[in-house]
C-alpha positions in Angstrom: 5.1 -9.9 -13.2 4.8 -12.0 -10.4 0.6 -11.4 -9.2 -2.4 -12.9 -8.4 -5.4 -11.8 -10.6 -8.9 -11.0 -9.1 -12.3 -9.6 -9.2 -13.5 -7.0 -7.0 -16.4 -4.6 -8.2 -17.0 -5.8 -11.0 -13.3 -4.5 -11.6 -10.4 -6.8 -13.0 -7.5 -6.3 -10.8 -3.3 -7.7 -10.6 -2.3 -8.4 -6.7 1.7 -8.3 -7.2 4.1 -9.8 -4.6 5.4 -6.2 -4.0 2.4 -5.5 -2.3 0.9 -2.8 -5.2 -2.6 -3.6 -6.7 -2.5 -3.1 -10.5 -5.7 -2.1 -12.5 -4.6 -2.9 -16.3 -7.9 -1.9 -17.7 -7.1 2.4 -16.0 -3.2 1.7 -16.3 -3.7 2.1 -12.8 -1.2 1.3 -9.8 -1.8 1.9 -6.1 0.4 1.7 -3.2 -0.3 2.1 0.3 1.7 2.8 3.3 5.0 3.9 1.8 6.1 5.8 5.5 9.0 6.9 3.5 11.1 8.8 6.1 10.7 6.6 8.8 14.3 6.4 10.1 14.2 10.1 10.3 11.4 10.2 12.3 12.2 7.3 14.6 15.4 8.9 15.4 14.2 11.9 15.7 11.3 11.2 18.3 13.5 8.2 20.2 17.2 9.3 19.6 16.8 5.1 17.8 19.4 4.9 14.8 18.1 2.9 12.0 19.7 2.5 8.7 18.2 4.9 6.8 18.3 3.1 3.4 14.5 2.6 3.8 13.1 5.2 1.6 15.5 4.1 -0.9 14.5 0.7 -1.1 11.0 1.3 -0.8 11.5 4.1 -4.0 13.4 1.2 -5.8 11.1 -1.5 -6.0 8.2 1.3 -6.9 10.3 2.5 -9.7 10.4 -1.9 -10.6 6.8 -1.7 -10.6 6.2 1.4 -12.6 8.6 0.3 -15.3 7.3 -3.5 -15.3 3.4 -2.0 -15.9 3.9 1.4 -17.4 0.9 3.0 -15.3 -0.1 6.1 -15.8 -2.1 6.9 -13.1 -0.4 6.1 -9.6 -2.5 6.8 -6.1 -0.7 6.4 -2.9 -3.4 5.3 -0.4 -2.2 7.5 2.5 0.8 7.5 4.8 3.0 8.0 1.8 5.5 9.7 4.6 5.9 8.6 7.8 4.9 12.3 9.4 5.3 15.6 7.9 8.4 16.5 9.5 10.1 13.2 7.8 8.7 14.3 4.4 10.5 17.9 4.5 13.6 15.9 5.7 14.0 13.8 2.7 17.4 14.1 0.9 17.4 16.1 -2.1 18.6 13.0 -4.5 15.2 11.1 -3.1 12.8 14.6 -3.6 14.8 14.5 -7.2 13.8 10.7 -7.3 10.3 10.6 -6.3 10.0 14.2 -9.1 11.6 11.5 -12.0 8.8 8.8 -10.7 5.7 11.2 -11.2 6.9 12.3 -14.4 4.3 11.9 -17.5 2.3 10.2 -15.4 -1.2 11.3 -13.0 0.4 11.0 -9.2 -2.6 11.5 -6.4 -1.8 11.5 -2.8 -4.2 10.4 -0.8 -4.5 12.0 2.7 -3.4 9.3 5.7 -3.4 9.8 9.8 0.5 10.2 9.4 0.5 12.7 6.4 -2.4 15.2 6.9 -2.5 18.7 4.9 -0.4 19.4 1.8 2.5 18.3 0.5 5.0 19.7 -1.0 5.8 17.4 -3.7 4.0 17.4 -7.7 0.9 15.5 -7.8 -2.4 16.0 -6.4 -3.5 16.0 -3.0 -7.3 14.3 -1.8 -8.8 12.9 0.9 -10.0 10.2 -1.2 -10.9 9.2 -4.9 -13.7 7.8 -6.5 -12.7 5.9 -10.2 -15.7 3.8 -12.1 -17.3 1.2 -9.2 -14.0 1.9 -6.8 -13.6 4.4 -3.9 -10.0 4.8 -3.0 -9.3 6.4 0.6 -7.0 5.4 3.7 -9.1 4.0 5.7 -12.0 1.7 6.3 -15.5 3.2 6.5 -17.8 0.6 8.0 -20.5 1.6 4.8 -17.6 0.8 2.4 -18.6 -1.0 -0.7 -16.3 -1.1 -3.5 -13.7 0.3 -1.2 -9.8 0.3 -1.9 -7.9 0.9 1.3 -4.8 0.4 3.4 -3.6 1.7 6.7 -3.8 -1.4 8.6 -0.7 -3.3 7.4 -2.5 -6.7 7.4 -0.3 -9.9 7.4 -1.1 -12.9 6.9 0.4 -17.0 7.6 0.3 -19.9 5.5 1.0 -23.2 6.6 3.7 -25.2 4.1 5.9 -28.0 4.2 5.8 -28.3 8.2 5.9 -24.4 8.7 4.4 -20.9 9.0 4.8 -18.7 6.1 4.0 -15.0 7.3 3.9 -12.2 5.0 1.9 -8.4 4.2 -1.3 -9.7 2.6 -3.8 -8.1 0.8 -7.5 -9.1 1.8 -10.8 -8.9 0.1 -14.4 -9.6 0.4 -17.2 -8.5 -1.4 -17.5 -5.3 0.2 -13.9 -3.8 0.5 -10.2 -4.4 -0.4 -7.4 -3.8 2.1 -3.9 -3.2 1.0 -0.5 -4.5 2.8 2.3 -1.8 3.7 4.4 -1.1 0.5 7.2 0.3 2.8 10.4 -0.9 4.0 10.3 -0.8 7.8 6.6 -1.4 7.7 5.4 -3.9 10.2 1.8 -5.8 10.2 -1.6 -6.7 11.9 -2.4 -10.6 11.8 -5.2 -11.1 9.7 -6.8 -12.7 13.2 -7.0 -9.0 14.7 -10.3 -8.2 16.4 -10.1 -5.0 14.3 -9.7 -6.8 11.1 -12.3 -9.7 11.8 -14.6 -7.1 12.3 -14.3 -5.6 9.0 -13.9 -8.2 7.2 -16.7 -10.7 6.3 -16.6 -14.9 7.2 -16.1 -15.3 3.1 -12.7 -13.4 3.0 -9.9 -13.9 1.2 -6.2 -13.0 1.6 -3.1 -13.0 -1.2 0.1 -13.5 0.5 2.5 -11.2 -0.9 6.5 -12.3 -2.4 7.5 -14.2 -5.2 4.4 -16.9 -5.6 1.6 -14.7 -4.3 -1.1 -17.0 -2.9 -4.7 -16.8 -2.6 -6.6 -18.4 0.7 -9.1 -17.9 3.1 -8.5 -15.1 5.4 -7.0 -16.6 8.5 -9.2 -16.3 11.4 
């Protein structure tokens, strides 16, 4: 696996350059900000047509993920479907799909601003999660400590060999851990955001998702 490993909490933890956060020690993986359905509900809202090959590809590279680190406990950290609507418009073959993924294993949903109330699909439904020194929920409380989040997309830029490298990031402080959007069609808040400076602490740290995922100081 491509990843960058990490302390938080006291809690040993895989950053992988899909943008998942992997807890060998629970067999644990969490995903954030999956919006599967998003096509549907774009076009639906704005008459927009996008190729809706999104929940697909998204549903691919978790299935990649699941088989590279046999979890078996997954939590998706809210927004899981892009609105409730989009969720009972799935196609069958993806229902079938995501039914194959949770099989044998403990899937928990937890409750986003996009996907309120129950869900029809297998798994567990919370507003959020508490596991040994890590509270999982959607997002941010401004008391969070040991707090495993998303909702925010953040994004973050490197500068490489004369250019910018952009990409979802995860970032971290002592206090709280933030995850990128795991879905296709996702996009991103700058790690320079007001709302994200004022979360974060000075001492931050992002990992730059993709194939080398990188580890530097939160850009500010």
């Amino acid at each position: 696996m491509n990843c960058h490993d990490f302390t938080f909490a006291n809690a040993a933890l895989k950053a992988l350059g899909s943008g998942a956060l992997w807890w060998p020690s629970e067999a644990l993986l969490c995903v954030s900000d999956l919006h599967l359905g998003k096509s549907e509900r774009v076009a639906r809202r704005s008459g927009q047509a996008l190729p809706p090959y999104e929940t697909r590809d998204t549903l691919g590279r978790l299935a990649e993920d699941l088989a590279a680190t046999q979890a078996r406990t997954v939590i998706c950290l809210g927004d899981s479907f892009d609105d409730l609507t989009a969720a009972a418009a799935l196609p069958e073959e993806e229902r079938l799909w995501i039914a194959q993924l949770q099989a044998g294993r403990r899937w928990v949903w937890i409750e986003g601003n996009h996907d309120p109330g129950p869900l029809e699909f297998g798994g567990t439904h919370r507003r959020e999660m508490t596991l040994g020194p890590l509270t999982f929920r959607h997002i941010a409380s401004a008391e969070g400590v040991g707090e495993v989040s998303g909702h925010y997309h953040p994004k973050a830029g490197l500068y490489a060999r004369g250019r910018t490298i952009t990409r979802p990031a995860f970032l971290f402080d002592s206090n709280r851990l933030i995850l990128p959007a795991y879905g296709t069609y996702t996009g991103g808040l700058r790690s320079y955001s007001d709302v994200l400076g004022r979360l974060m602490q000075q001492d931050a740290l992002a990992i730059l998702t993709g194939p080398m995922p990188t580890c530097v100081p939160m850009p500010r």
